[in-house]
C-alpha positions as CSV (number, residue, x, y, z in Angstrom):
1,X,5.8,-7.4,17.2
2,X,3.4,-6.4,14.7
3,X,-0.5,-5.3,14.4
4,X,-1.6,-7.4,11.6
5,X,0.8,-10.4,12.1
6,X,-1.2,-13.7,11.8
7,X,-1.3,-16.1,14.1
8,X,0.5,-18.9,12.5
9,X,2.3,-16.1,11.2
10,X,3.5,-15.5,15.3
11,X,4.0,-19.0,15.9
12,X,7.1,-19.0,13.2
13,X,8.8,-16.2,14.2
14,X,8.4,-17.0,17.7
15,X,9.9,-20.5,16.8
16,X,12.5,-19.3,14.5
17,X,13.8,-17.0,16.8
18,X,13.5,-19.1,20.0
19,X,11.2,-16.8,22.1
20,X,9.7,-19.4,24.1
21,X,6.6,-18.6,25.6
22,X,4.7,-15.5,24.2
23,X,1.2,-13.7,25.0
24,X,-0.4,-13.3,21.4
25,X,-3.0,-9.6,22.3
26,X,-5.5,-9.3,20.0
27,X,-7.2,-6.2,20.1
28,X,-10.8,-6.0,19.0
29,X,-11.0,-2.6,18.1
30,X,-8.3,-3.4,15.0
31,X,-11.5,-4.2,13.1
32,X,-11.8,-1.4,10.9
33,X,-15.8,-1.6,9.8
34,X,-15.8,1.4,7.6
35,X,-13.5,-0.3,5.3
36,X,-14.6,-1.7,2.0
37,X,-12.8,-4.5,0.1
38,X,-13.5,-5.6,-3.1
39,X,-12.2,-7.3,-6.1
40,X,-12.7,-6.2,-9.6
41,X,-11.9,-7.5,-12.7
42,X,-9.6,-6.3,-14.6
43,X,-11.2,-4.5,-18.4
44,X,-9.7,-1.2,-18.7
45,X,-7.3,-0.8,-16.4
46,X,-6.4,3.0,-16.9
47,X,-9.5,4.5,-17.1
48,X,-10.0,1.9,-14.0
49,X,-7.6,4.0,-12.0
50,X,-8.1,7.3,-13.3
51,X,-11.8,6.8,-11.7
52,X,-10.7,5.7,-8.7
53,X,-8.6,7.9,-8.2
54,X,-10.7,10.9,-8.8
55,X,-13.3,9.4,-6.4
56,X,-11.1,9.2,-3.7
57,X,-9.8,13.2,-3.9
58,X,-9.2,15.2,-1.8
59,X,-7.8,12.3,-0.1
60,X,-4.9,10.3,-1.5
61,X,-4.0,6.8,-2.6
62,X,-1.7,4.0,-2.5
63,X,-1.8,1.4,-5.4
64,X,0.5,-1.6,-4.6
65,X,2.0,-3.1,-7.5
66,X,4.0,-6.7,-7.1
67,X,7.3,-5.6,-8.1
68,X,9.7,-2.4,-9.3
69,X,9.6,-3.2,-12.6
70,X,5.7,-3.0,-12.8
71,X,6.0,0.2,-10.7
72,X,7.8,1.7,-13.5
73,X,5.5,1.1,-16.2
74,X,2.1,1.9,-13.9
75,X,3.8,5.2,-13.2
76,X,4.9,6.2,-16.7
77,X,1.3,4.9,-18.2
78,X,-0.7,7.0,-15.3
79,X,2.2,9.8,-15.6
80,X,0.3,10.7,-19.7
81,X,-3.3,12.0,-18.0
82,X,-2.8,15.3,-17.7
83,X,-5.3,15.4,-15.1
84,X,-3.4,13.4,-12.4
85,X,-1.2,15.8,-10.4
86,X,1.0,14.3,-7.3
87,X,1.7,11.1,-8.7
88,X,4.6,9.6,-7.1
89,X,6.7,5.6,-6.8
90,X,8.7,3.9,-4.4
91,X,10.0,0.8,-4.7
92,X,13.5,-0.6,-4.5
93,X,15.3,0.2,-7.5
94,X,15.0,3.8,-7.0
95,X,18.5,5.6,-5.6
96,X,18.0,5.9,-1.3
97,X,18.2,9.7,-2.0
98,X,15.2,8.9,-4.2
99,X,13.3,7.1,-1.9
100,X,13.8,10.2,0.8
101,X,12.5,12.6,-1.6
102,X,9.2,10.1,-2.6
103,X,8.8,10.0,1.1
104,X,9.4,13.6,2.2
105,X,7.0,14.2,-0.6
106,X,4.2,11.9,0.8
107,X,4.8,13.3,4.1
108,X,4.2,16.7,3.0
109,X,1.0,16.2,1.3
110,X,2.4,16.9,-2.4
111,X,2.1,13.3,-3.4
112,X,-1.3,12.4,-3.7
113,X,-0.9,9.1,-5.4
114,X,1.7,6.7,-4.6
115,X,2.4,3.7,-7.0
116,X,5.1,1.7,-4.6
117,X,5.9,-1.9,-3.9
118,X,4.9,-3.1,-0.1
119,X,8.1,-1.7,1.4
120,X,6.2,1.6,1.5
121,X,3.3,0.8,3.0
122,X,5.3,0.5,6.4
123,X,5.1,3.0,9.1
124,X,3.3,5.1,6.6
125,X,0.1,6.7,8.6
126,X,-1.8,9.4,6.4
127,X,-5.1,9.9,7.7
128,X,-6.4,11.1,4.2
129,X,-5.8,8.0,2.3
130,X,-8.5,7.2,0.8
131,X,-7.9,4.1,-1.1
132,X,-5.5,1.3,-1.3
133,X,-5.2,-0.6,-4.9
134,X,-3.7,-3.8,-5.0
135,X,-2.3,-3.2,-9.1
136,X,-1.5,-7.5,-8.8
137,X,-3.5,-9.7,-6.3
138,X,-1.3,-10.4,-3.3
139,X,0.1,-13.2,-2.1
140,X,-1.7,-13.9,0.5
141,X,-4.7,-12.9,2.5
142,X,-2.7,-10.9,5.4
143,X,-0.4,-9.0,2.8
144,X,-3.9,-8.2,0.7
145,X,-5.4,-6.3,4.4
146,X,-2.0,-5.3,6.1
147,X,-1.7,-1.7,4.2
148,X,-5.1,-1.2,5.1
149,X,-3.9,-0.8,9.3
């Protein structure tokens, strides 16, 4: 089914598509101790990025922003430093030959910073990402530490 699904999460699918009985596995070595969440508050959120971002190189990043639209304007604000190279977005108003570019992109190691809605974040498994920005607070607790799988 999933890695990160919740339980109650499991329980309505399982209902809503009439699996009956199901063995929930829950894997202890899924907890990821060298991860570090945290929540900042929101001042300068440019110069914000910019510093996270350099922190995090060589390795990349993945900032998560709530919907295309913001996606957009994140990438065209972070797109004037000149000192960001490999920025890249993905979200669901780009063309699907679009998308397959972003992606081929990612996969290759030219994009280094990926401003996407959560549709990206699946299957995605780059060892070098460094950080994971959540540009708008998620909805909800499992959507906030799914990416980080």
């Amino acid at each position: 089914m999933s890695g990160t699904v919740t339980q109650t999460d499991a329980k309505c699918i399982q209902e809503s598509i009439g699996l009956g009985s199901i063995e929930i596995i829950h894997h202890p070595q899924s907890i990821r101790h060298e991860l570090i969440y945290e929540v900042r508050k929101k001042n300068d959120v440019l110069d914000e990025l910019h510093r996270i971002i350099e922190d995090a190189q060589p390795g990349r990043c993945i900032i998560y922003c709530g919907t295309p639209d913001k996606c957009i304007k994140l990438h065209a604000d972070l797109s004037k430093c000149n000192t960001l190279s490999g920025l890249g977005m993905h979200h669901g108003k780009l063309e699907e030959r679009e998308r397959d570019a972003m992606l081929r992109k990612w996969h290759d190691g030219k994009c280094h910073v990926m401003i996407a809605t959560s549709s990206f974040g699946m299957g995605i498994h780059a060892p070098d990402v460094r950080c994971v920005v959540h540009y708008v607070f998620p909805l909800s607790m499992s959507k906030y530490s799914t990416p980080s799988d």
